[in-house]
Residue, then its C-alpha position, 0 to 999 in steps of 0.5 A: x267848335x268843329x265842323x266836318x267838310x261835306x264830304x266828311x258829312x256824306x262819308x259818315x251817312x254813308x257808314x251809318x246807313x249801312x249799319x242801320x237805316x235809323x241810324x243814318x236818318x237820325x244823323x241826317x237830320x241832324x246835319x240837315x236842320x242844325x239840330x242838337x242830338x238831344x233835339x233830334x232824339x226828342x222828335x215824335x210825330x206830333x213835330x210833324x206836319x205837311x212835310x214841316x218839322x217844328x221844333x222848340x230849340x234848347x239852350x233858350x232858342x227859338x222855335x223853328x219850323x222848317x221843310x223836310x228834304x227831298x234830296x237828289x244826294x240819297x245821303x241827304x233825302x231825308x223826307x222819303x224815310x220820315x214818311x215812311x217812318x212817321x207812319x208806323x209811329x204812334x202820335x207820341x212815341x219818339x222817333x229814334x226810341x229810347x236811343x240816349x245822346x250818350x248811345x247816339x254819340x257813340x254811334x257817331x263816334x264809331x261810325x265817324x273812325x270808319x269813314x276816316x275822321x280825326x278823333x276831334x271830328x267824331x262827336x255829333x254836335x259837329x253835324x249841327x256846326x257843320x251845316x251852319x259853316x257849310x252854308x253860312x257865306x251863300x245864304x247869309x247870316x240871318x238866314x243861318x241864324x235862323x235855321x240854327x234857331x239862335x236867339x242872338x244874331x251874335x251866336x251864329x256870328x260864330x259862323x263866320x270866323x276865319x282862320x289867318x290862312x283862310x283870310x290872307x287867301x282870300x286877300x291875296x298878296x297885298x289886296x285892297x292895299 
């Protein structure tokens, strides 16, 4: 599974919000709560409240209820646009509209090549890994376990894969030998 580098993360946001603010939103949150595309195109109203979003997730998860972000990065200040949003939006009418995962993919994908990414980092189920990879090591598996919403502590283990390369840096020459 793929998973793009923070900076990676803040250099799509920032071509997407520059095309359209509602699409900037939609991939935040997304990358903000691990989020499936198809659990953030579902989102209305009603999965909101007190600046919590609850979310049932797919694919037999958990449900998850989780802080909406206030960011000091503009990319990653999520709340601000939600309660803007979440007040002009009838109870049950989906925050991203009528917008598909086939449409949202495409968005991403064209957005993604004009930050520069590799064609294999330009898919947006790569957000939902990224946070997850990007916070996996200071905050601990059962705690990104939660906020991905994974049943099975084994699903987030994924997480803490390492490459040969990553794992002979940090054994160094010899270490522990």
């Amino acid at each position: 599974m793929n998973h793009l580098e923070r900076h990676e993360v803040l250099a799509v946001l920032r071509v997407a919000r520059e095309h359209s603010e509602l699409d900037w939103l939609l991939f935040a949150v997304q990358y903000i709560h691990s989020h499936r595309i198809s659990e953030v195109l579902a989102l209305t109203p009603e999965n909101f409240d007190g600046g919590y979003c609850t979310v049932q997730r797919l694919k037999g998860s958990l449900k998850t209820t989780q802080p909406l972000v206030t960011h000091e990065e503009p990319l990653l200040n999520e709340r601000p646009a939600i309660d803007a949003l979440l007040r002009r939006l009838r109870p049950d009418e989906r925050l991203f509209g009528t917008l598909t995962k086939q449409n949202a993919n495409y968005r991403f994908a064209k957005y993604a090549k004009q930050a520069g990414l590799p064609k294999h980092k330009r898919h947006t189920h790569c957000l939902r890994h990224s946070r997850a990879m990007h916070t996996i090591k200071t905050a601990g598996i059962e705690n990104v376990r939660q906020l991905c919403g994974h049943a099975s502590i084994a699903s987030t283990g994924y997480y803490l894969k390492v490459s040969d390369a990553s794992a002979w840096a940090a054994l160094g020459s010899g270490a522990g030998l």
